[in-house]
KEFILO-678907 format. One record per residue: residue number from 1; x, y, z of N, C-alpha, C in turn. Coordinates in steps of 0.05 Angstrom, whole numbers. Layout:
<pts>
[NUM [X Y Z] [X Y Z] [X Y Z]]
...
</pts>
This chain:
<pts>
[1 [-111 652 -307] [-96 659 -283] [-113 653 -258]]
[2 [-103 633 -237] [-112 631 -224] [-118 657 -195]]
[3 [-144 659 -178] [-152 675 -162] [-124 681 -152]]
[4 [-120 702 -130] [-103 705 -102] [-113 695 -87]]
[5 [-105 684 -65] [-122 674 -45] [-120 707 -23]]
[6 [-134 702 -4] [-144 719 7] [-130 723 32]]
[7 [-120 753 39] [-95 758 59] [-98 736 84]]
[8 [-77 721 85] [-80 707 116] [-81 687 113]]
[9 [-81 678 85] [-102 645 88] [-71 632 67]]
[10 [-72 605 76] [-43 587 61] [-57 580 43]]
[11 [-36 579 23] [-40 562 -5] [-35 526 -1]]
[12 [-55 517 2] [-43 484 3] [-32 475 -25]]
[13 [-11 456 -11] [2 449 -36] [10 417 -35]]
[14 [-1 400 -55] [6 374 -47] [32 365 -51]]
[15 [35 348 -40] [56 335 -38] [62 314 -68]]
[16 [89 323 -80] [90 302 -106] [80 284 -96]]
[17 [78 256 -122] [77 227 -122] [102 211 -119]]
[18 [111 197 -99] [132 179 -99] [138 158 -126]]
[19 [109 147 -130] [112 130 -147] [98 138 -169]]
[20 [102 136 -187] [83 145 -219] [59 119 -218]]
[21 [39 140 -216] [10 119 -215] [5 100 -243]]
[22 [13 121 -264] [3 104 -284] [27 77 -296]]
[23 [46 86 -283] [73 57 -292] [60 39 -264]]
[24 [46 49 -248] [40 27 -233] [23 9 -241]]
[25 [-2 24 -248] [-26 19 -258] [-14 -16 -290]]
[26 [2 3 -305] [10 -11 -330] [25 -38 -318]]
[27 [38 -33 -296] [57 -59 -291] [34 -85 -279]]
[28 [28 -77 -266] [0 -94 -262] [-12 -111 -279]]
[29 [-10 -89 -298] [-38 -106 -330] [-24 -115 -337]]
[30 [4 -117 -344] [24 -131 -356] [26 -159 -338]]
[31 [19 -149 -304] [33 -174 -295] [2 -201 -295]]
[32 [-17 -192 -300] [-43 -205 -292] [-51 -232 -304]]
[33 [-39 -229 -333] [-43 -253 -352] [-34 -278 -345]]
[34 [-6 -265 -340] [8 -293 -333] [18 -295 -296]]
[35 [6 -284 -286] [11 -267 -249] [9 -307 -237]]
[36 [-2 -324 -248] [7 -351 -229] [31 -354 -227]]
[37 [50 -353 -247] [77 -370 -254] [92 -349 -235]]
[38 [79 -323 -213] [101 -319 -200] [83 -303 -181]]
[39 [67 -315 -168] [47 -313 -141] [48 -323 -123]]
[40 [80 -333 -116] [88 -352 -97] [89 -327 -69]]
[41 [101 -303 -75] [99 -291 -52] [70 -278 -43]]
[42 [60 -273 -61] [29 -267 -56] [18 -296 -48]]
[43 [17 -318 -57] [3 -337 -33] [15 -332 -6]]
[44 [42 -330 -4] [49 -338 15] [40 -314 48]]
[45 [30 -292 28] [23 -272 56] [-4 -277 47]]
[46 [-19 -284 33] [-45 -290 28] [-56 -316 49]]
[47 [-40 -334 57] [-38 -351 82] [-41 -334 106]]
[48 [-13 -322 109] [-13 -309 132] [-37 -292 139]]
[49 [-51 -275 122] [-74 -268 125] [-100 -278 134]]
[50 [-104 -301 122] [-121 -312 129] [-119 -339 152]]
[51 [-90 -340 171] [-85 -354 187] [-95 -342 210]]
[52 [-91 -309 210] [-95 -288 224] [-128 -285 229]]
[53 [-147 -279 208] [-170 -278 202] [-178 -314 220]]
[54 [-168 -327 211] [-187 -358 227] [-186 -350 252]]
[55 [-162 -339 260] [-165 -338 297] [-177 -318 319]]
[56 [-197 -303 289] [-218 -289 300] [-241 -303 310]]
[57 [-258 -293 322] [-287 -319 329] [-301 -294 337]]
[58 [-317 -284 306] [-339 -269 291] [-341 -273 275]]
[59 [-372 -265 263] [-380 -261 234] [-368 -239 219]]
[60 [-369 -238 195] [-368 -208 180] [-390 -210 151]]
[61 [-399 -190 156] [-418 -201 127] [-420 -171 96]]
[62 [-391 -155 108] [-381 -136 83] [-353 -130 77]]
[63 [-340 -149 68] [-312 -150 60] [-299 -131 34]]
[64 [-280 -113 41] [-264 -107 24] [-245 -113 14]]
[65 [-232 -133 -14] [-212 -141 -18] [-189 -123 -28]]
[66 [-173 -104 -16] [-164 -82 -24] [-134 -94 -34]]
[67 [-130 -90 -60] [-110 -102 -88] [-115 -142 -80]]
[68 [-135 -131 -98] [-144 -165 -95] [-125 -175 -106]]
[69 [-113 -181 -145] [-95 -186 -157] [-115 -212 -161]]
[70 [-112 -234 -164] [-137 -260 -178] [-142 -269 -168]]
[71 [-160 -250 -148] [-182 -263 -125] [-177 -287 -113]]
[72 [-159 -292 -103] [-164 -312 -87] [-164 -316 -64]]
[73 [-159 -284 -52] [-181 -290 -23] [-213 -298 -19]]
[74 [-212 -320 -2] [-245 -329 0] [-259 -312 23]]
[75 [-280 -298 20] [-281 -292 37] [-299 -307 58]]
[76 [-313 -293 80] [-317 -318 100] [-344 -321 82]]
[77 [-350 -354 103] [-385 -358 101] [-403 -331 107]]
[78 [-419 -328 70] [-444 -317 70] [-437 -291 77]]
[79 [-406 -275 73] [-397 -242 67] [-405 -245 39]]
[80 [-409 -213 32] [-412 -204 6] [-381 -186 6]]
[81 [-367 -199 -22] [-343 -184 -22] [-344 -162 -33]]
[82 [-322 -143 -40] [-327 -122 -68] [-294 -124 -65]]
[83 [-288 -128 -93] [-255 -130 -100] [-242 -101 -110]]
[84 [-220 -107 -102] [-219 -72 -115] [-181 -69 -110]]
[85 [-172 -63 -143] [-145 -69 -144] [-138 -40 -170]]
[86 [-115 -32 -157] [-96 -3 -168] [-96 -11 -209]]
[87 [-94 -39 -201] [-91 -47 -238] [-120 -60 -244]]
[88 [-126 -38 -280] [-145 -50 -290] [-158 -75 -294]]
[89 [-136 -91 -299] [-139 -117 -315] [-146 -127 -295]]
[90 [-131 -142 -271] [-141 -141 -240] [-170 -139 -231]]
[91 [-182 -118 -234] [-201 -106 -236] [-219 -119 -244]]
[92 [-219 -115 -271] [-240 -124 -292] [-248 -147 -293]]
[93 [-224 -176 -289] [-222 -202 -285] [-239 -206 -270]]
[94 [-230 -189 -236] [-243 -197 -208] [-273 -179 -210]]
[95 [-291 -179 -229] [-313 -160 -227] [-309 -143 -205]]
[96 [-284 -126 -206] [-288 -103 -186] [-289 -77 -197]]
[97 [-271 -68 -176] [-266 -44 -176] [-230 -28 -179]]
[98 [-214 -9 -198] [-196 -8 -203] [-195 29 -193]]
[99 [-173 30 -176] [-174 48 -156] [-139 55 -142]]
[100 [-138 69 -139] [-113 79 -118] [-122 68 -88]]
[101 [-108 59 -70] [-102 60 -43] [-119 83 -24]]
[102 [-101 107 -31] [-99 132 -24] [-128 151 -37]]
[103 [-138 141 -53] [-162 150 -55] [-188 132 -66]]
[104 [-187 124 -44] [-219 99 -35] [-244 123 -40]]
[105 [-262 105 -61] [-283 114 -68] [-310 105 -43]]
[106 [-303 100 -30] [-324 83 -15] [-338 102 10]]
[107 [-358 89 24] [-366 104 42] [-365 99 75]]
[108 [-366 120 85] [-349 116 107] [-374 85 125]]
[109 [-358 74 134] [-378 47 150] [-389 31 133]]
[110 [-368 28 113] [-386 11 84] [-375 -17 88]]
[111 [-358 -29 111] [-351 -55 111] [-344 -62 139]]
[112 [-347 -78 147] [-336 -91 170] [-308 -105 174]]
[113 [-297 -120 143] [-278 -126 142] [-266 -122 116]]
[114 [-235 -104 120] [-218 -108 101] [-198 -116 95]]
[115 [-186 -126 83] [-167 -146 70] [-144 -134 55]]
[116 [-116 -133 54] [-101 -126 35] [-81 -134 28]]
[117 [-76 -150 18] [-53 -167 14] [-31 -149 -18]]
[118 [-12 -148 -4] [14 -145 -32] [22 -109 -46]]
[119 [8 -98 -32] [-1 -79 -49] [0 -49 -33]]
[120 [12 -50 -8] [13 -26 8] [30 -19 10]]
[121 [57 -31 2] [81 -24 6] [88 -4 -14]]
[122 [71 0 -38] [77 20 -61] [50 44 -63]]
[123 [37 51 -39] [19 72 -41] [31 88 -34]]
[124 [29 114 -56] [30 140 -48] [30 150 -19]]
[125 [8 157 -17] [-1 161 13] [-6 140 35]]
[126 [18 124 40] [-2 106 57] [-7 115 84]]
[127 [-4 135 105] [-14 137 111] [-46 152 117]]
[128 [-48 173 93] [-80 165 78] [-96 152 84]]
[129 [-75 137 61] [-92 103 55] [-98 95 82]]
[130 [-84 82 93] [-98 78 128] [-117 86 140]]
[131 [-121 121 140] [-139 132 152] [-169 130 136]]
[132 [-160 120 102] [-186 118 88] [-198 88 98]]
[133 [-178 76 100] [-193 45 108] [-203 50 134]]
[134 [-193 60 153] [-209 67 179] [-231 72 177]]
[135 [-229 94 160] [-256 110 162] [-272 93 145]]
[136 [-265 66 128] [-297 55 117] [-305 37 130]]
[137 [-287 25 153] [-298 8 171] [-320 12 187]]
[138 [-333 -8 192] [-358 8 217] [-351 -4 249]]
[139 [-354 8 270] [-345 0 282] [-330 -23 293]]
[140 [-317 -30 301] [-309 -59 312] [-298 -75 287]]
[141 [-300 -57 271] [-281 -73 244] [-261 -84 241]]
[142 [-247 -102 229] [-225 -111 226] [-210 -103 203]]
[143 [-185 -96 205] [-173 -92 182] [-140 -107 188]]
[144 [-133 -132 162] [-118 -149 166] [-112 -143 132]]
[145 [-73 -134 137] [-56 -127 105] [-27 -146 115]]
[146 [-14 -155 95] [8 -156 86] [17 -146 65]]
[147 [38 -142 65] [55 -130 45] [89 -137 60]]
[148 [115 -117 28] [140 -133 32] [148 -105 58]]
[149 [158 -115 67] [181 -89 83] [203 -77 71]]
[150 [222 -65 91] [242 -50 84] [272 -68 88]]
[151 [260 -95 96] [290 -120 97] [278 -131 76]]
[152 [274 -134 53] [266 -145 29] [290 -138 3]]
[153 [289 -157 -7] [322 -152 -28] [344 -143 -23]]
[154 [353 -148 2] [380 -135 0] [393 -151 -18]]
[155 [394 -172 -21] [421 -172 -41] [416 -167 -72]]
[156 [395 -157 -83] [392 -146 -106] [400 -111 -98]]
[157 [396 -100 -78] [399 -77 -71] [433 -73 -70]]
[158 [445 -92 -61] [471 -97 -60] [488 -99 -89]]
[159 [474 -109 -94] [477 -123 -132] [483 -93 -148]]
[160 [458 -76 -140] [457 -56 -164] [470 -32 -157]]
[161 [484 -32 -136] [496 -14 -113] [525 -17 -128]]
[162 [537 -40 -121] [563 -50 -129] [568 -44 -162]]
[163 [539 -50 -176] [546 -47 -211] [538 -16 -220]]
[164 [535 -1 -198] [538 31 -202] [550 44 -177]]
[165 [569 34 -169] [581 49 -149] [587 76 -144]]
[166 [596 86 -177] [609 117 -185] [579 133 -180]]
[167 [557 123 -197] [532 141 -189] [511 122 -184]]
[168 [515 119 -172] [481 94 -158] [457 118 -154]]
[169 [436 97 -172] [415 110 -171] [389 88 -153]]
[170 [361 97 -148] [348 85 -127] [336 75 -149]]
[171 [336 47 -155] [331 29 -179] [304 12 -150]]
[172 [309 7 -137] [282 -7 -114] [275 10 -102]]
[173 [241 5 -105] [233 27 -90] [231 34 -55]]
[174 [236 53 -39] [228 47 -13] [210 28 3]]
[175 [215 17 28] [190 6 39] [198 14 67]]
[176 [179 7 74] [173 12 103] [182 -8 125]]
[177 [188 1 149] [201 -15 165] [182 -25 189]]
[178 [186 -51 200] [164 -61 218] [152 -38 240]]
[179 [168 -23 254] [166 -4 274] [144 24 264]]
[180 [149 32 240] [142 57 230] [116 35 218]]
[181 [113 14 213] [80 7 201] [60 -1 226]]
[182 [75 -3 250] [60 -5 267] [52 19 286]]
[183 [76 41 278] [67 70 288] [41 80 269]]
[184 [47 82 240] [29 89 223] [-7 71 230]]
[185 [-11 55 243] [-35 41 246] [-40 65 271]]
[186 [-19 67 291] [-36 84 313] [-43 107 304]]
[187 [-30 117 288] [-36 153 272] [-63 147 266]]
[188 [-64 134 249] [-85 126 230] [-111 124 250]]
[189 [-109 118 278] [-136 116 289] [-139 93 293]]
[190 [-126 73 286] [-134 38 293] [-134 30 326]]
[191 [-153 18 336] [-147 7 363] [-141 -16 364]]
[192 [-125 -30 382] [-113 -62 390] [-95 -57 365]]
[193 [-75 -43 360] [-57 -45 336] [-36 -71 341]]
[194 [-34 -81 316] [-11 -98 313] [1 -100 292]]
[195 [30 -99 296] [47 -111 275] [68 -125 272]]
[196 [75 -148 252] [91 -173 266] [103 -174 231]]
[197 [123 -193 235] [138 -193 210] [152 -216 206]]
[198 [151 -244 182] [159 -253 171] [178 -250 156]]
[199 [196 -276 149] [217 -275 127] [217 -297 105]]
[200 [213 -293 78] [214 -317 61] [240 -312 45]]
[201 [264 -333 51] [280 -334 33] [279 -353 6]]
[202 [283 -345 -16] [286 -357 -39] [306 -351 -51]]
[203 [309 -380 -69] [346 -378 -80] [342 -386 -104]]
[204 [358 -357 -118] [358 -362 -141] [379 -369 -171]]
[205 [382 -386 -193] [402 -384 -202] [414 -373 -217]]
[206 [399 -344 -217] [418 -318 -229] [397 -300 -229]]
[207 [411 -274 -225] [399 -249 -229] [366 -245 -245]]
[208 [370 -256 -265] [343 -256 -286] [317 -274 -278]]
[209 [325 -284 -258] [308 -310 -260] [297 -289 -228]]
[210 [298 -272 -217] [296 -259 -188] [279 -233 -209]]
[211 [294 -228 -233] [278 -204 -236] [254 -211 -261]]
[212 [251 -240 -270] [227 -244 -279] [202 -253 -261]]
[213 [207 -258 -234] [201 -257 -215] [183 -232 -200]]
[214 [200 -212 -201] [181 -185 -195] [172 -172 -216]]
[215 [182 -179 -248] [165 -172 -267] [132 -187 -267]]
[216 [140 -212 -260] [113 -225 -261] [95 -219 -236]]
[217 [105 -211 -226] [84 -192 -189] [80 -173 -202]]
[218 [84 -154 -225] [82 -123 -223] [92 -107 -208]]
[219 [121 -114 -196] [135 -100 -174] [164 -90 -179]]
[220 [155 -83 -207] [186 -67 -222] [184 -37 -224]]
[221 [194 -26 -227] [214 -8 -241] [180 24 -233]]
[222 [172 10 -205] [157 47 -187] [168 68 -195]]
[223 [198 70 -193] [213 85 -196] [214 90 -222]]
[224 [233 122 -218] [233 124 -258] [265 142 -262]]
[225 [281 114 -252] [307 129 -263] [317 125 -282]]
[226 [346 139 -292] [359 134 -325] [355 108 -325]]
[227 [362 92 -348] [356 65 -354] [383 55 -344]]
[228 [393 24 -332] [414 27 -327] [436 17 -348]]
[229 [425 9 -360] [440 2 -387] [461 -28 -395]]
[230 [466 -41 -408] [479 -64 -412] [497 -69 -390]]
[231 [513 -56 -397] [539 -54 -377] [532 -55 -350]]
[232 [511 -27 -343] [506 -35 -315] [484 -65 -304]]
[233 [477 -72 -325] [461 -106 -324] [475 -120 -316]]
[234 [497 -122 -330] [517 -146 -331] [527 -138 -301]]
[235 [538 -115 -291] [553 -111 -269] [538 -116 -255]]
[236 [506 -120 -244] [499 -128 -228] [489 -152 -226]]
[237 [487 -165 -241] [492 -194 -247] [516 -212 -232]]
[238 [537 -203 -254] [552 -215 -235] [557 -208 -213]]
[239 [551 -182 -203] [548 -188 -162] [532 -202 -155]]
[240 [515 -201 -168] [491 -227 -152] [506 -251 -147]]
[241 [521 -261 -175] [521 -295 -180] [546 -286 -159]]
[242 [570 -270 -144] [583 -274 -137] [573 -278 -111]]
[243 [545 -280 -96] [542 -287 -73] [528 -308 -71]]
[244 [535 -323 -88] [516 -347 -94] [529 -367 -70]]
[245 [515 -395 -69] [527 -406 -49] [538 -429 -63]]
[246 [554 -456 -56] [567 -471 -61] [551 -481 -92]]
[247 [519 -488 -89] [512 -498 -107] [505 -482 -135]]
[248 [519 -462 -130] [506 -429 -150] [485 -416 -155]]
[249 [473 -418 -117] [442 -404 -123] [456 -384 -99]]
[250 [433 -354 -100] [435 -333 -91] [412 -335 -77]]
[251 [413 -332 -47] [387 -329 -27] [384 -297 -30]]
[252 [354 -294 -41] [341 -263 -35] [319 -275 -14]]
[253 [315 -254 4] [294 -250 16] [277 -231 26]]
[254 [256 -230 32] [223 -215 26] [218 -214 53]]
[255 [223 -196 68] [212 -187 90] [181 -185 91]]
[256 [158 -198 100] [130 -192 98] [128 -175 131]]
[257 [103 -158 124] [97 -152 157] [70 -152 155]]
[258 [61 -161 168] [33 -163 181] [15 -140 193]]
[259 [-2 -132 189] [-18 -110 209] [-37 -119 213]]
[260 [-48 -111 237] [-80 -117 249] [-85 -91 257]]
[261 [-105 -81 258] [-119 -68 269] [-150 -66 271]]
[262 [-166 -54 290] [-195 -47 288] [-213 -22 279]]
[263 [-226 -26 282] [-236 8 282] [-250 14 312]]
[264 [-245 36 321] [-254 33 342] [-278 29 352]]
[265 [-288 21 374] [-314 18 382] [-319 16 420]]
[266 [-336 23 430] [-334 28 452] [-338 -3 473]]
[267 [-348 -23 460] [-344 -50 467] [-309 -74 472]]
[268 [-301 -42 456] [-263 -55 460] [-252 -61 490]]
[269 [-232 -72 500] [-221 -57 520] [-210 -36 522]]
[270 [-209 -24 539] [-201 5 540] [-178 12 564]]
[271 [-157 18 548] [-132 25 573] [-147 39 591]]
[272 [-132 36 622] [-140 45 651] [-138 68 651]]
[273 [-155 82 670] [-159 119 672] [-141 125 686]]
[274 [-126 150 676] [-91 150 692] [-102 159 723]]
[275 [-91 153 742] [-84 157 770] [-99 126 786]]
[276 [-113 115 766] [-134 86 777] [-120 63 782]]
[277 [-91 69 792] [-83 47 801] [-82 48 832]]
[278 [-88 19 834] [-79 15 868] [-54 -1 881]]
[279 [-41 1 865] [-9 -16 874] [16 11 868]]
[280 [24 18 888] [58 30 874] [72 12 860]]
[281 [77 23 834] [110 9 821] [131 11 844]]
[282 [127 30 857] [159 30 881] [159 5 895]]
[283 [126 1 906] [128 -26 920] [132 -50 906]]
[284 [119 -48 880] [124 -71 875] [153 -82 866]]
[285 [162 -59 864] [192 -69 849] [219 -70 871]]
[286 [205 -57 890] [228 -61 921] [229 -86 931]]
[287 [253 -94 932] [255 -121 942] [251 -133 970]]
[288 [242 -162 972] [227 -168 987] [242 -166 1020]]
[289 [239 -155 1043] [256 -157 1061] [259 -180 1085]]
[290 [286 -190 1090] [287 -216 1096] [280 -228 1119]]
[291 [280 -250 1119] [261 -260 1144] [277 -270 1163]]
</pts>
């Protein structure tokens, strides 16, 4: 039996898990063997990442690859990386490290740059997670993630909606929307925040061929509802193929969003000290009087 706690004082209590760590963990190892034949959306924000990163002009020489997946971020000239991904296999491949998001083993100011491609849109805590990457940055750090958003699958979301109408269950898991990932960077403590968002449409020619697709990412079934069963397969199937287009492919698309942020440092710019302006908005916005 556990103590009483002592008059006055709250019992903390955590907050469930959204997603079951260990079906995450397993979907991963499942997806790792064969993770090329469907890494097309992971290159493709794996670009964006590192288009972002060139148009920096600094060194960094302690990189965190946070959900590396098969290493193929390079990191810059003459950084020492350390890889570190939620799935074992991942892991083990990329001589890293196999870890949750939401609870970074690391120490605070242990990198200058971190990296995260694919993999934040299904953390527990992300905003945590955020505040843990903050905190291992050392000053003036950079921290550059993609991941999918909350405009990602609708028409599979549509699909499985329509083939359980009577009881629709949340078969995709939540994501996050461009606005709330760029609020969550300011919570988190990041300075110069940014966040920007891409769209990759791909067309597919049937239902199976979209969900061997996120079987092979490891981006199935977070969730843990009833199974949906034959019937409901088929019914969402054929909603798919019924929005197919003339040539009988179905466009899904993958919302990516982008984040930037720093860690702070007193060499940043720094918004103006309130009352330090010397122009009125009244004046400037009163129109000019005629001549």
């Amino acid at each position: 039996m556990s103590p009483r706690p002592p008059p006055g004082t709250r019992r903390r209590v955590s907050a469930p898990d959204l997603f079951a760590r260990p079906r995450r963990r397993l979907h991963r190892d499942r997806a790792q063997p064969g993770f090329a034949r469907a890494d097309f959306l992971h290159r493709y924000m794996l670009e964006g990442v590192e288009d972002r990163l060139q148009a920096v002009t600094r060194s960094f020489s302690d990189v965190l690859d946070l959900g590396c997946a098969d290493a193929a971020f390079t990191p810059p000239p003459g950084a020492r990386v350390v890889r570190f991904d939620p799935g074992f296999a991942f892991a083990r491949a990329a001589g890293g490290v196999q870890g949750d998001e939401d609870r970074l083993p690391f120490a605070d100011g242990a990198f200058d740059l971190v990296v995260s491609v694919g993999v934040l849109d299904s953390v527990n805590d992300l905003p945590g997670a955020l505040t843990l990457i903050r905190r291992s940055l050392r000053p003036d750090g950079l921290f550059l993630a993609a991941f999918t958003g909350g405009h990602s699958l609708a028409t599979l979301r549509q699909s499985l909606l329509a083939a359980e109408a009577d009881r629709p269950a949340a078969r995709v898991h939540p994501q996050i929307d461009l606005r709330s990932a760029g609020d969550l960077l300011v919570r988190a403590g990041f300075a110069l925040p940014v966040a920007d968002s891409e769209t990759l449409t791909v067309r597919y020619s049937g239902l199976g061929k979209l969900v061997d697709d996120l079987r092979g990412m490891g981006a199935t079934g977070l969730l843990e509802p009833a199974p949906l069963g034959r019937a409901g397969l088929m019914g969402a199937a054929s909603a798919f193929a019924e929005r197919a287009d003339a040539d009988g492919r179905t466009a899904e698309q993958f919302e990516v969003i982008y984040l930037t942020g720093w860690a702070p440092a007193p060499s940043q710019p720094q918004p103006a000290r309130r009352g330090s302006a010397t122009a009125s908005l009244a004046d400037t916005l009163r129109p000019p009087e005629p001549r």
